[in-house]
gemmi code that builds the backbone of each chain (N, CA, C; Angstrom):
import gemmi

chains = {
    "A": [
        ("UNK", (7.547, -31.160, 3.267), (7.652, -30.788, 1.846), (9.128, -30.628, 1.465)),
        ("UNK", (9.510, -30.811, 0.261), (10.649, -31.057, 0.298), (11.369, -29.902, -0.532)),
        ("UNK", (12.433, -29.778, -0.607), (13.383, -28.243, -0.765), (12.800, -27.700, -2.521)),
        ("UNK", (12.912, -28.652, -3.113), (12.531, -28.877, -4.639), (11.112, -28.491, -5.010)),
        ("UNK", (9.936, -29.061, -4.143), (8.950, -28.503, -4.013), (8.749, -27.052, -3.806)),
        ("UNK", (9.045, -26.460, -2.515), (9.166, -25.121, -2.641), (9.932, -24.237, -3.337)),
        ("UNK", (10.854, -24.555, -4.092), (11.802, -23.798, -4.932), (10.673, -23.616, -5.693)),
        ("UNK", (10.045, -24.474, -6.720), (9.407, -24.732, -7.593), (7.981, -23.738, -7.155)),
        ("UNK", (7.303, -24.039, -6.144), (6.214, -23.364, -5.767), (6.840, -21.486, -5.653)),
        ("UNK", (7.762, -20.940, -5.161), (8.629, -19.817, -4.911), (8.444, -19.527, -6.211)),
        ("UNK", (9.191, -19.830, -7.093), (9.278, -19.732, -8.366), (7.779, -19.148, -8.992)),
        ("UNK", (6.830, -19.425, -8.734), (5.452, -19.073, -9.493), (5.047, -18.083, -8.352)),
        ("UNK", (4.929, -17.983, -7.271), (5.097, -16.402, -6.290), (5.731, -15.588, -6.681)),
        ("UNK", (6.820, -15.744, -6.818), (8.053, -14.306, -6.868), (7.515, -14.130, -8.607)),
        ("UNK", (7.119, -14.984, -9.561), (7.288, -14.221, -10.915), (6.348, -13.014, -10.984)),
        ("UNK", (5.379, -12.535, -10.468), (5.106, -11.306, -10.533), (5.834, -10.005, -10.007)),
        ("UNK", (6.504, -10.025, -9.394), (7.309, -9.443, -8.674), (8.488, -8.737, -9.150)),
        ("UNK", (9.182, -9.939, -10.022), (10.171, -9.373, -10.405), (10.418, -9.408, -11.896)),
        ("UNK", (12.029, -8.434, -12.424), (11.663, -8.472, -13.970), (13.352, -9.403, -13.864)),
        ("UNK", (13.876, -9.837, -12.915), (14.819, -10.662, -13.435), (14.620, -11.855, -13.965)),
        ("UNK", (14.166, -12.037, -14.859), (13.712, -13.345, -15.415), (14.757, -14.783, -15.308)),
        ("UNK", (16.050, -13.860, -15.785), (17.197, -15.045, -15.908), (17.432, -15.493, -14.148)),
        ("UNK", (17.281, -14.766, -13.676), (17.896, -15.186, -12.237), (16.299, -16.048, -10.953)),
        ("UNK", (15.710, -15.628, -11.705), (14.518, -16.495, -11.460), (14.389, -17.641, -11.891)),
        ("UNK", (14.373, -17.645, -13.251), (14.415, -19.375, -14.131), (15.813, -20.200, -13.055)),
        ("UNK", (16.533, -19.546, -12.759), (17.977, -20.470, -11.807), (17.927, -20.318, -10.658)),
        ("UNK", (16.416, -20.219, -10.532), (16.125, -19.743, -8.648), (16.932, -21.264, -8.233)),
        ("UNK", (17.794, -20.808, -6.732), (18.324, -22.041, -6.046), (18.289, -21.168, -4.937)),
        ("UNK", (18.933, -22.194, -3.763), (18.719, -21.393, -2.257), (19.604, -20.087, -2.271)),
        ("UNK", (20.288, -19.846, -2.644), (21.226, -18.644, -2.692), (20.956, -17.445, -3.029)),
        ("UNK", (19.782, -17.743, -4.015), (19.133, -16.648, -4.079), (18.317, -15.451, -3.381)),
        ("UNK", (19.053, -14.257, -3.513), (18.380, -13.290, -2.680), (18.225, -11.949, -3.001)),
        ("UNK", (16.378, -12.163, -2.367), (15.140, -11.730, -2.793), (15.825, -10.381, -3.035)),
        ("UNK", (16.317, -9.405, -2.513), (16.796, -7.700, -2.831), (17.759, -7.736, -3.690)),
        ("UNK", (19.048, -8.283, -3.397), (19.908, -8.248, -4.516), (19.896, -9.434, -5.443)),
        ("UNK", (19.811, -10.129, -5.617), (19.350, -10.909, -6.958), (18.516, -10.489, -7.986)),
        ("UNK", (17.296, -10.662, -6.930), (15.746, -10.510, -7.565), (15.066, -8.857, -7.519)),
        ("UNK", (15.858, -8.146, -6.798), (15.099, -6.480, -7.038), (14.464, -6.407, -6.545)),
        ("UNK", (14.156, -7.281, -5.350), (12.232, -6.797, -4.915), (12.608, -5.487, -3.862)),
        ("UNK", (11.416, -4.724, -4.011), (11.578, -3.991, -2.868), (10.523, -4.584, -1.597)),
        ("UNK", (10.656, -3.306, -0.459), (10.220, -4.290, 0.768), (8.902, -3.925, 0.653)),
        ("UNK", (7.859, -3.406, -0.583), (6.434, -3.517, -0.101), (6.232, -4.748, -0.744)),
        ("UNK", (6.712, -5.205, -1.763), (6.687, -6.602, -2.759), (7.112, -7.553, -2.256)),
        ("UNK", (7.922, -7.753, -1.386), (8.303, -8.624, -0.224), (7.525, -8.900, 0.371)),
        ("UNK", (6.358, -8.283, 1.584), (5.330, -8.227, 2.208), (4.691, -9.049, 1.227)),
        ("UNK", (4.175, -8.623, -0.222), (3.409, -9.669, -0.870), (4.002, -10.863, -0.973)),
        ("UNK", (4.962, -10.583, -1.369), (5.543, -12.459, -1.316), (5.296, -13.194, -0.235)),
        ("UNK", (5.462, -12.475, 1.246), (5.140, -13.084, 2.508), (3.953, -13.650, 2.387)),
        ("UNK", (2.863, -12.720, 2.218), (1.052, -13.310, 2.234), (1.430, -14.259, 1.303)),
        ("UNK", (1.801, -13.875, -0.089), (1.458, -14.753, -0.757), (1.734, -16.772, -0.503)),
        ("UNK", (2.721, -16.621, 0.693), (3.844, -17.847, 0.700), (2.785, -18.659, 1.790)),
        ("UNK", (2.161, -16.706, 2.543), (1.212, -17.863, 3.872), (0.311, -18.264, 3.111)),
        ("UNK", (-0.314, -17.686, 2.195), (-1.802, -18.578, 1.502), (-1.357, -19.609, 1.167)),
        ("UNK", (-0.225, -19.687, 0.311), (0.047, -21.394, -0.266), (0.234, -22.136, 0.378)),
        ("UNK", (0.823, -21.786, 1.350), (1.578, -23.132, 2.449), (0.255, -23.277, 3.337)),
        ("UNK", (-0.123, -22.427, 3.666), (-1.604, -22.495, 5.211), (-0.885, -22.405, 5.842)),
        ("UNK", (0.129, -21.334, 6.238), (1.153, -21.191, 7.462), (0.950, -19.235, 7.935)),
        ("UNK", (1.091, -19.331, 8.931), (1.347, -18.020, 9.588), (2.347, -17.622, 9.790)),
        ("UNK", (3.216, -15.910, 9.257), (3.823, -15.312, 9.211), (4.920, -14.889, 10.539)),
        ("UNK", (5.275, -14.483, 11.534), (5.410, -13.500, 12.435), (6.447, -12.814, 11.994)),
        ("UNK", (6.448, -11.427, 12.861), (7.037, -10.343, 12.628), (8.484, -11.222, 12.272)),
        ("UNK", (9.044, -11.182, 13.202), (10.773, -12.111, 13.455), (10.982, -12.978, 12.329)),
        ("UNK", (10.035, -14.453, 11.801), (10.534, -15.233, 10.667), (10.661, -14.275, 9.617)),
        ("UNK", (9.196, -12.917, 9.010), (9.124, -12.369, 8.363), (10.836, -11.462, 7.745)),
        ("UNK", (11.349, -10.999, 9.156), (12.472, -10.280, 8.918), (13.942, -10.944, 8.831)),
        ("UNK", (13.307, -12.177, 8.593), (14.614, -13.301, 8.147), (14.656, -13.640, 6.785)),
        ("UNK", (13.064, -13.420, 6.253), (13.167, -14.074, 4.704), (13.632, -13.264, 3.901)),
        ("UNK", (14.973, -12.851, 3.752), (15.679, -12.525, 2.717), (15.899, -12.962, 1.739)),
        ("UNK", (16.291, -14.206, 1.993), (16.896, -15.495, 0.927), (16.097, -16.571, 0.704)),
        ("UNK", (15.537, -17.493, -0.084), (15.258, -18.758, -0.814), (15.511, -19.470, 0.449)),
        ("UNK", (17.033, -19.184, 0.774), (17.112, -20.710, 2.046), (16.167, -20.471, 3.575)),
        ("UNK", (16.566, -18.769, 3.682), (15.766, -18.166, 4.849), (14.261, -18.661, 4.325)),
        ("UNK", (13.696, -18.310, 3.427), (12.290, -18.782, 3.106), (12.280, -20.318, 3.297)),
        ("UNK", (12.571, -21.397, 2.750), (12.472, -22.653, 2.798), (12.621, -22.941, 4.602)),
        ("UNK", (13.594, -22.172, 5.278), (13.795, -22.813, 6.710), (12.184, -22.664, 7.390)),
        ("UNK", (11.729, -21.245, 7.157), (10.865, -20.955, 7.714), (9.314, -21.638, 7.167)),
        ("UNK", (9.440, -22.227, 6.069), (8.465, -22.821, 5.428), (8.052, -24.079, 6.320)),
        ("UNK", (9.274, -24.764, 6.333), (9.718, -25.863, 6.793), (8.970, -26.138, 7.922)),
        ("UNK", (10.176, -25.523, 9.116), (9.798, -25.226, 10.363), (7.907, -24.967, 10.372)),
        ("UNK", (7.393, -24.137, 10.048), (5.897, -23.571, 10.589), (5.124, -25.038, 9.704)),
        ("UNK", (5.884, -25.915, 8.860), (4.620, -26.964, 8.812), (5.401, -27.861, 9.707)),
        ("UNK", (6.407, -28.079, 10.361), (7.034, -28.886, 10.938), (7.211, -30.170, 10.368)),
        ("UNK", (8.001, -30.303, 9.520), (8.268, -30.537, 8.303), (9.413, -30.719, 8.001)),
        ("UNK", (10.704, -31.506, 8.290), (12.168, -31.352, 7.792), (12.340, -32.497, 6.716)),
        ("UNK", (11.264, -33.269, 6.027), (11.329, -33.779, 4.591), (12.854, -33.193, 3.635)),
        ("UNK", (13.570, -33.692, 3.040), (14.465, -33.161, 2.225), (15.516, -32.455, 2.462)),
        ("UNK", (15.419, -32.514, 3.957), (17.054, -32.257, 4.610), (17.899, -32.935, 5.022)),
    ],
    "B": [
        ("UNK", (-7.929, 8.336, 19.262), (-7.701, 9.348, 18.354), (-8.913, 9.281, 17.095)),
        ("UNK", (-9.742, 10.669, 17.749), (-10.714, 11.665, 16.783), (-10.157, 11.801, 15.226)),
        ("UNK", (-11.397, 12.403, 14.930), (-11.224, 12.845, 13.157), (-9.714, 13.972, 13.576)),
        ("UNK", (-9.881, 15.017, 13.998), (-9.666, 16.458, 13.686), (-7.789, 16.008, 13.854)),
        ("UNK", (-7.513, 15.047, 15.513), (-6.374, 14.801, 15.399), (-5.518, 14.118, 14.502)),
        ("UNK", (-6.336, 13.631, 13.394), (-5.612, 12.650, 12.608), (-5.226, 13.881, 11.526)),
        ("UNK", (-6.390, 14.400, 11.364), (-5.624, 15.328, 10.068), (-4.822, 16.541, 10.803)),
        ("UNK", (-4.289, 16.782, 11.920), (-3.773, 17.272, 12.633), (-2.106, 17.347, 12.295)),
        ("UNK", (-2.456, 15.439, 12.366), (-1.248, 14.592, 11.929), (-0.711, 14.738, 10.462)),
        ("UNK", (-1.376, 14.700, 9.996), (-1.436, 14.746, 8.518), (0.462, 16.048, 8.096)),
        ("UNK", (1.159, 15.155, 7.358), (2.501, 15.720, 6.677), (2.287, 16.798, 6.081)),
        ("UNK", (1.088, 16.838, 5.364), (1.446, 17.599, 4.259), (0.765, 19.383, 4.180)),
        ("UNK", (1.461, 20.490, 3.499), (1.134, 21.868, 3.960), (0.103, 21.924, 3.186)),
        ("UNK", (-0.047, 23.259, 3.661), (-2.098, 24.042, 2.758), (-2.174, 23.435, 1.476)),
        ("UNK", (-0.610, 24.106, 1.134), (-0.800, 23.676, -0.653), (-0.712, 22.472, -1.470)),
        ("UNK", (-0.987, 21.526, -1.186), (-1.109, 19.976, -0.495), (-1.554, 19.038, -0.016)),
        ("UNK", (-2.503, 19.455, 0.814), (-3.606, 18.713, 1.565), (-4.875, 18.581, 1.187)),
        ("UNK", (-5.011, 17.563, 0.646), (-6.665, 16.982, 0.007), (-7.423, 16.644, 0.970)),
        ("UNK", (-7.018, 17.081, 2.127), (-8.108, 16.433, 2.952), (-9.049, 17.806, 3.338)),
        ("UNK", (-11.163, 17.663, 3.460), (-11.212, 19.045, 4.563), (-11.282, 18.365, 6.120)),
        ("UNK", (-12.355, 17.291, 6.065), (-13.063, 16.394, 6.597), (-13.231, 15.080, 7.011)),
        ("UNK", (-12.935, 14.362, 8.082), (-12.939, 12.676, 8.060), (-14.407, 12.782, 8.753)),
        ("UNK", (-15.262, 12.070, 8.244), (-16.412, 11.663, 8.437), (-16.430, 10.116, 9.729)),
        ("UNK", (-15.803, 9.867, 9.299), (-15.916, 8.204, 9.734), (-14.362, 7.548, 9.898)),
        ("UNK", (-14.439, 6.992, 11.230), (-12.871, 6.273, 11.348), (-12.985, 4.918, 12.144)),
        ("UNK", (-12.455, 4.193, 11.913), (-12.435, 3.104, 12.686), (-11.042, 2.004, 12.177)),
        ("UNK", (-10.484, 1.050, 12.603), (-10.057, -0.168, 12.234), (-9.885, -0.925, 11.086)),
        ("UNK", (-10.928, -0.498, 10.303), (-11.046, -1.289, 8.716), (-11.281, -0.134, 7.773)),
        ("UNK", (-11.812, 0.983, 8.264), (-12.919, 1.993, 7.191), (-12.092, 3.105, 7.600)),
        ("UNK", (-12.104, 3.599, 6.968), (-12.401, 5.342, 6.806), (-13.335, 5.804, 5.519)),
        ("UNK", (-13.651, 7.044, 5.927), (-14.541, 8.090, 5.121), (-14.338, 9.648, 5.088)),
        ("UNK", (-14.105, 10.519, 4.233), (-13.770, 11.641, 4.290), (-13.587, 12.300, 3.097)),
        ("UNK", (-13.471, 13.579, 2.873), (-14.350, 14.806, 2.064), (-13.549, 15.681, 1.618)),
        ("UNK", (-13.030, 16.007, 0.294), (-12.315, 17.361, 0.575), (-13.007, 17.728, -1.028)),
        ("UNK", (-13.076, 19.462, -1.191), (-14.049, 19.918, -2.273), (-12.535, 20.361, -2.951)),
        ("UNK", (-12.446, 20.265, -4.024), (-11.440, 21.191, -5.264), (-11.831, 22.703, -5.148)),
        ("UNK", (-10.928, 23.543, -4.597), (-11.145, 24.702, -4.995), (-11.009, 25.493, -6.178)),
        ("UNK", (-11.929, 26.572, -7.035), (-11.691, 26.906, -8.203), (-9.777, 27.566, -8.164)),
        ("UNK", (-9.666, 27.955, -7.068), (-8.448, 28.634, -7.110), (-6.935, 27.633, -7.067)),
        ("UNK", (-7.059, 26.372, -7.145), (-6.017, 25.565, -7.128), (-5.376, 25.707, -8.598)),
        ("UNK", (-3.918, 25.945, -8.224), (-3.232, 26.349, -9.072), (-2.840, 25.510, -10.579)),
        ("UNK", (-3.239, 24.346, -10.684), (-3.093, 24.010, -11.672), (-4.383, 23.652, -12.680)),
        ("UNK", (-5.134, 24.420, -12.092), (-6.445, 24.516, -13.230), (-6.040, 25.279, -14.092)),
        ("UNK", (-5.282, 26.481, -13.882), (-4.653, 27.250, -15.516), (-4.200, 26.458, -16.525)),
        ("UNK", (-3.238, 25.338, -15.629), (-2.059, 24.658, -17.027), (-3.142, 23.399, -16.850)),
        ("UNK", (-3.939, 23.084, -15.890), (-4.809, 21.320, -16.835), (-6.098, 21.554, -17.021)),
        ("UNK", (-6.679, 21.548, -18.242), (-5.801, 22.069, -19.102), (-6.042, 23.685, -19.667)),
        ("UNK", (-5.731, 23.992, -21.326), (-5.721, 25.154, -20.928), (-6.724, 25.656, -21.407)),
        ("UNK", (-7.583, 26.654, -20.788), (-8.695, 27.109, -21.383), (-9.797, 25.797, -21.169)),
        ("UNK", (-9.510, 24.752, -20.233), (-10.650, 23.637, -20.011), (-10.087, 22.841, -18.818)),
        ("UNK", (-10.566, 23.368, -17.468), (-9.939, 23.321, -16.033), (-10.522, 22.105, -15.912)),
        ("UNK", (-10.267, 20.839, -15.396), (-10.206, 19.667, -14.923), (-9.043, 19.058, -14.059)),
        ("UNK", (-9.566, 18.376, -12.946), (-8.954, 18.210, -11.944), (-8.035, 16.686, -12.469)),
        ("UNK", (-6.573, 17.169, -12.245), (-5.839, 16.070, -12.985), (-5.743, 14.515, -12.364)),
        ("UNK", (-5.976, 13.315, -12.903), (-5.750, 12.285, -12.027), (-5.548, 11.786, -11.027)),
        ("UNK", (-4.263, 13.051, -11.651), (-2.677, 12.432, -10.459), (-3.004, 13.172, -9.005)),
        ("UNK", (-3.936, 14.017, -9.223), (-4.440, 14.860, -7.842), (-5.422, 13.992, -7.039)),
        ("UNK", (-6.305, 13.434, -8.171), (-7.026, 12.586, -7.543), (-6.804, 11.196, -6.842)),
        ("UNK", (-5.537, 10.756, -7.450), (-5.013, 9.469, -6.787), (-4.311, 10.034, -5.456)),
        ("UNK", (-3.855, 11.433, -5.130), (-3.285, 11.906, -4.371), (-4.303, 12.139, -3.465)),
        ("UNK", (-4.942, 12.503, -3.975), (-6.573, 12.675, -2.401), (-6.358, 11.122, -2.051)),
        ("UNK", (-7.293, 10.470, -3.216), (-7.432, 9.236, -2.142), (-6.341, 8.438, -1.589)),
        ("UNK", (-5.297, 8.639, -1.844), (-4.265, 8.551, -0.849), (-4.486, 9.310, 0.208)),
        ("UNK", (-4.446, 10.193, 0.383), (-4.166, 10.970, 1.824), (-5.336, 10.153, 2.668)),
        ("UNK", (-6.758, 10.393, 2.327), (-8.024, 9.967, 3.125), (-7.886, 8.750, 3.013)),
        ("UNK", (-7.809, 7.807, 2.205), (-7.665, 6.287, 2.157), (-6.815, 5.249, 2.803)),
        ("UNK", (-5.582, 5.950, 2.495), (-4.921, 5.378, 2.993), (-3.768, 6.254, 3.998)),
        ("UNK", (-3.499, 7.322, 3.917), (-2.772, 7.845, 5.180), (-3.508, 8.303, 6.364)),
        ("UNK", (-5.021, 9.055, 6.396), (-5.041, 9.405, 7.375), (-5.378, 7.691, 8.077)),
        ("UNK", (-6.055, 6.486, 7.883), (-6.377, 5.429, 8.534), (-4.854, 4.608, 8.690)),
        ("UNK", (-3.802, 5.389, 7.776), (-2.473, 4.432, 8.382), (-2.531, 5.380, 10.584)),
        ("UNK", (-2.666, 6.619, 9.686), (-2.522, 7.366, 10.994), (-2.815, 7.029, 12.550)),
        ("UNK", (-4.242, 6.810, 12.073), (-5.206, 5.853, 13.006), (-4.868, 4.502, 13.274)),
        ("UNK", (-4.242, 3.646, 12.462), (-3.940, 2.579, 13.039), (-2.916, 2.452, 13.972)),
        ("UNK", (-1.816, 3.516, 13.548), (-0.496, 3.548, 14.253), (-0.409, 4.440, 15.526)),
        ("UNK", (-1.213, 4.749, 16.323), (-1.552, 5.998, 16.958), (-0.984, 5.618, 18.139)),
        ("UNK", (-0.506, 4.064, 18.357), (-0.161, 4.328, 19.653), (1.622, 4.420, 19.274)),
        ("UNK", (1.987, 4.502, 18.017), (3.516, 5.141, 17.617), (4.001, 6.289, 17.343)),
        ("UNK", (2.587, 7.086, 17.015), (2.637, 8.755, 16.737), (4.167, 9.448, 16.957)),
        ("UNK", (4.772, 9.198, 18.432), (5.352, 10.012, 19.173), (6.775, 9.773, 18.367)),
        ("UNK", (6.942, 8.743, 17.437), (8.485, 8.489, 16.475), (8.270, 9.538, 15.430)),
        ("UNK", (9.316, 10.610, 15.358), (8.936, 11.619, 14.599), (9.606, 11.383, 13.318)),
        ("UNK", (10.404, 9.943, 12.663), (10.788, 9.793, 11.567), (9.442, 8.551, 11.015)),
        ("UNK", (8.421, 8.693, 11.493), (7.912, 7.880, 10.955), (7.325, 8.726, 9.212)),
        ("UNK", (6.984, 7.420, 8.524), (6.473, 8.447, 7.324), (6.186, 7.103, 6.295)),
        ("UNK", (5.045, 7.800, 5.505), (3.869, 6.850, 4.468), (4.804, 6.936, 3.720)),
        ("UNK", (4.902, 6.248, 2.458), (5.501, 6.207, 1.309), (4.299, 5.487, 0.129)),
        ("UNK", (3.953, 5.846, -0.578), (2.440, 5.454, -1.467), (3.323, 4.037, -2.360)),
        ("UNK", (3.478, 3.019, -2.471), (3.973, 1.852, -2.966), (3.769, 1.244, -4.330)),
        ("UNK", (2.184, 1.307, -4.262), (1.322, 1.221, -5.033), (-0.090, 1.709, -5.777)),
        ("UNK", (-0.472, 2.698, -6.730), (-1.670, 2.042, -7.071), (-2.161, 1.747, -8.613)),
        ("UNK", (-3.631, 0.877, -7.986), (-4.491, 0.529, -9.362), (-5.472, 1.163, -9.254)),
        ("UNK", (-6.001, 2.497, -10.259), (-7.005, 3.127, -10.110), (-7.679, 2.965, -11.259)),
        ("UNK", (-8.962, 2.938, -11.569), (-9.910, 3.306, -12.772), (-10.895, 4.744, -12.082)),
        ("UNK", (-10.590, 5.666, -13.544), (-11.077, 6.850, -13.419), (-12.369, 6.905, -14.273)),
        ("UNK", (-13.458, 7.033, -13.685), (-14.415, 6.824, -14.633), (-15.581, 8.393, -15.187)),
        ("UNK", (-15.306, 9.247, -13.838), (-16.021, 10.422, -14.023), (-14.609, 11.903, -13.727)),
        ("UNK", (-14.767, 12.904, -15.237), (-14.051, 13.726, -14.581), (-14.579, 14.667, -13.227)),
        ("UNK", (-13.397, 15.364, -12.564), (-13.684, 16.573, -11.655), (-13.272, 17.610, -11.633)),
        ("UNK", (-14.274, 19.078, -11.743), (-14.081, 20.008, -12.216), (-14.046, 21.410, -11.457)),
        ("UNK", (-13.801, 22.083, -11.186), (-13.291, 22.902, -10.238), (-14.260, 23.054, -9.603)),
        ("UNK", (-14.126, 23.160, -8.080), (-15.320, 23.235, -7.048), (-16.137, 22.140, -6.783)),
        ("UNK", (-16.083, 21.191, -7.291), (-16.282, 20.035, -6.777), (-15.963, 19.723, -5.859)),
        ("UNK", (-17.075, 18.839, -4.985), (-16.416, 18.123, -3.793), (-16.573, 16.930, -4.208)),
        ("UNK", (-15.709, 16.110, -3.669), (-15.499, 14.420, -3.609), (-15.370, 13.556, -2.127)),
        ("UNK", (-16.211, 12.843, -2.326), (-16.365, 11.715, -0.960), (-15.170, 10.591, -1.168)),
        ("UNK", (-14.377, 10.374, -0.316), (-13.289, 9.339, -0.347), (-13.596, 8.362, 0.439)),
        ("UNK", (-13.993, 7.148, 0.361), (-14.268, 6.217, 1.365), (-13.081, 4.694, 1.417)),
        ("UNK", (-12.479, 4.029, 2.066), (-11.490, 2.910, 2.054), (-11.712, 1.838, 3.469)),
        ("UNK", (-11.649, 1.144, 2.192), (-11.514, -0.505, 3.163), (-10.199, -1.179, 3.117)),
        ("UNK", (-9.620, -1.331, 4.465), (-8.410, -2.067, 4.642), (-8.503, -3.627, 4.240)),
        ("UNK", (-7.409, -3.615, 3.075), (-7.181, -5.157, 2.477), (-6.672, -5.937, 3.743)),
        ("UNK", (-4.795, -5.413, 3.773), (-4.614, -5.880, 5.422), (-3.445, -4.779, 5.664)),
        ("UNK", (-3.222, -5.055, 6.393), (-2.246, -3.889, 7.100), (-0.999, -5.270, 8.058)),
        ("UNK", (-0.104, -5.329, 7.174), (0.933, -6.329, 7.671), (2.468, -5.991, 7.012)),
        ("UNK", (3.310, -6.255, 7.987), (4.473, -6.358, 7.866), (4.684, -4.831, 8.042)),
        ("UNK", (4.093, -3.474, 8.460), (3.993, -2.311, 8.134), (3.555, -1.636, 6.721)),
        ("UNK", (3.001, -2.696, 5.515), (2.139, -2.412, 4.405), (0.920, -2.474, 4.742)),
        ("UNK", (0.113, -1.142, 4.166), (-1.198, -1.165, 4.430), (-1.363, -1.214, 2.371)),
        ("UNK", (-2.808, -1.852, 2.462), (-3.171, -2.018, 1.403), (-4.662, -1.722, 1.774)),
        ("UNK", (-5.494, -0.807, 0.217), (-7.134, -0.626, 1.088), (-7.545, -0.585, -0.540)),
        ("UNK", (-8.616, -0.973, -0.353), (-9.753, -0.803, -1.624), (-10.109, 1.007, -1.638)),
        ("UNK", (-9.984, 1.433, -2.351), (-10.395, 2.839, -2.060), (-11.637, 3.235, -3.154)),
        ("UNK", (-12.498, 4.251, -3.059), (-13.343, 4.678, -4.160), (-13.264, 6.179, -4.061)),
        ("UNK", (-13.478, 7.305, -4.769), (-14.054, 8.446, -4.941), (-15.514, 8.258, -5.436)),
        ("UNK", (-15.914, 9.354, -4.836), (-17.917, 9.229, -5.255), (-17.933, 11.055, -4.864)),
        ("UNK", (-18.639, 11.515, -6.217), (-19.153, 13.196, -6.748), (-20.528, 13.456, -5.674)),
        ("UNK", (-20.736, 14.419, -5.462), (-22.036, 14.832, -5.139), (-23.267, 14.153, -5.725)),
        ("UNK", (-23.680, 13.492, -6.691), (-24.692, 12.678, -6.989), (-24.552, 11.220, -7.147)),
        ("UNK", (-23.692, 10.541, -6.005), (-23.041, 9.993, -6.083), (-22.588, 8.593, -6.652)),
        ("UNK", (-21.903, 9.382, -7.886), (-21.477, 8.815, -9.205), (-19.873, 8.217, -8.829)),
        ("UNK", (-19.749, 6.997, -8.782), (-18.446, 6.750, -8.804), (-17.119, 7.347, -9.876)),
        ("UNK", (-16.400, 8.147, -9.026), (-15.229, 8.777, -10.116), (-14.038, 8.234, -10.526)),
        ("UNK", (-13.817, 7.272, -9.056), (-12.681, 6.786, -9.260), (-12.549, 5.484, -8.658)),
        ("UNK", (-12.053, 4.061, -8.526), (-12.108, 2.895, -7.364), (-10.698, 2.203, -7.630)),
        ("UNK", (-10.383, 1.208, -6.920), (-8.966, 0.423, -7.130), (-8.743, 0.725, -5.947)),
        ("UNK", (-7.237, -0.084, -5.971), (-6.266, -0.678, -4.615), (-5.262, 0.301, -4.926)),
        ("UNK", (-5.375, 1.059, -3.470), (-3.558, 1.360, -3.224), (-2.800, 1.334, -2.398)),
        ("UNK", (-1.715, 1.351, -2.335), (-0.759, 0.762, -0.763), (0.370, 1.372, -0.384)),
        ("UNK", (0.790, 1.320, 0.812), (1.940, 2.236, 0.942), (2.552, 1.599, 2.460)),
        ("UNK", (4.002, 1.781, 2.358), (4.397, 1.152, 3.862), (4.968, 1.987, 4.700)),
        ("UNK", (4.770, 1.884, 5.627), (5.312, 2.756, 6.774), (6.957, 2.713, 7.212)),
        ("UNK", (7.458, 3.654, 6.859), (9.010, 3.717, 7.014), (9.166, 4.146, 8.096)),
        ("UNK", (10.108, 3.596, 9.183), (10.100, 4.212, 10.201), (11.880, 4.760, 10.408)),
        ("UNK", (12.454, 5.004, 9.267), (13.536, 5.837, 9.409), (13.306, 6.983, 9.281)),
        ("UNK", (12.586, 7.541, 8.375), (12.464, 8.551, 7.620), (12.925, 8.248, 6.198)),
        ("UNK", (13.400, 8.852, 5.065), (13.649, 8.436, 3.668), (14.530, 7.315, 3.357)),
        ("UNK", (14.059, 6.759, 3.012), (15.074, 5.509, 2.300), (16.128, 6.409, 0.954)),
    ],
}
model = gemmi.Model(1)
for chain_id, residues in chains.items():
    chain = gemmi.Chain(chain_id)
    for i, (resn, *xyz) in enumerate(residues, 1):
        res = gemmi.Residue()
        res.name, res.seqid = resn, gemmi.SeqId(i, " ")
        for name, pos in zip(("N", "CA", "C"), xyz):
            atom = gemmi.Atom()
            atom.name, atom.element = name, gemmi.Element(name[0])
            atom.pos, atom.b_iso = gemmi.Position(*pos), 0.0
            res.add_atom(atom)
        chain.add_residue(res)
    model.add_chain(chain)
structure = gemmi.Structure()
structure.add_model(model)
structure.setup_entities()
């Protein structure tokens, strides 16, 4: 799947979450989830489930405590479908 | 780990604790009981001259039975970290029956999931004839510093 795809899919996850609207509409990889976007870490956890339902991918503790960032999310997206499309 | 040790566990002092009773514990469920006493102190001020047990008490029970004493139980083989501690995250409650002094209330909860150290549970309150009082999701994650 390719980087554009999941930005785009991210983008409709995280909008419940957060009230930064402007920094959401310009979601890019740089973006990150605490200081950008405000999330705190129980809303994070949802973003996690929410990322495994969409994708059909499983979580673990370790990737979990990497997804800080858009790019940390996309690596780990990536990787668990084994998948390097768009890199 | 029994009923009696979990509320053993339990943070919070006399003046504080919604819990009397865990009925039922396991993995997914809990069940458990605590009655409103006429003498709890804020039946004077809610309200006045017409004592009803305030919401916010009631979302606070089923927190404790719903979701802390079964965080308790899940985490039991971490007990021994003494900065561990619940933090309530979230909830969605609908209140549908009031409760009025001396009442008891049945608290029963089903674990949504319990991941990343967020527990999330369906919770209900149910009155002595048992009339649903209260139901919804609430959640809370386990901090293991102590206060953020």
């Amino acid at each position: 799947m390719t980087k554009e795809a999941i930005i785009a899919a991210l983008k409709t996850i995280i909008k419940p979450y957060s009230e930064e609207t402007i920094v959401l509409e310009t979601l890019s990889e740089n973006t990150d989830f605490i200081k950008d976007l405000k999330i705190n870490s129980a809303n994070l956890v949802d973003i996690v489930l929410d990322v495994e339902e969409k994708f059909g991918i499983e979580i673990d503790n370790d990737s979990m405590a990497k997804m800080l960032t858009v790019q940390a999310t996309i690596d780990v997206i990536q990787s668990k479908l084994g998948n390097n499309a768009g890199e | 780990m029994n009923a009696q040790e979990i509320i053993n566990q339990l943070p919070y002092g006399k003046e504080f604790l919604f819990v009397d009773e865990l009925l039922q514990v396991n993995e997914e469920f809990v069940k458990g009981t605590y009655t409103f006493s006429k003498d709890l102190n804020f039946y004077d001020s809610h309200f006045k001259n017409k004592p009803i047990t305030p919401a916010v008490i009631l979302t606070e029970t089923m927190a404790q039975i719903g979701l802390v004493c079964l965080g308790i139980f899940l985490l039991k083989d971490q007990l021994n970290d003494k900065n561990l501690a619940f933090a309530m995250t979230s909830s969605a409650l609908d209140f549908m029956q009031p409760v009025y002094p001396g009442e008891q209330v049945w608290v029963s909860s089903e674990k949504k999931y319990f991941r990343f150290n967020k527990l999330s549970c369906s919770v209900k309150m149910e009155n002595v004839k048992g009339e649903i009082v209260s139901k919804g999701t609430i959640s809370g994650m386990l901090l293991s510093q102590g206060h953020e």
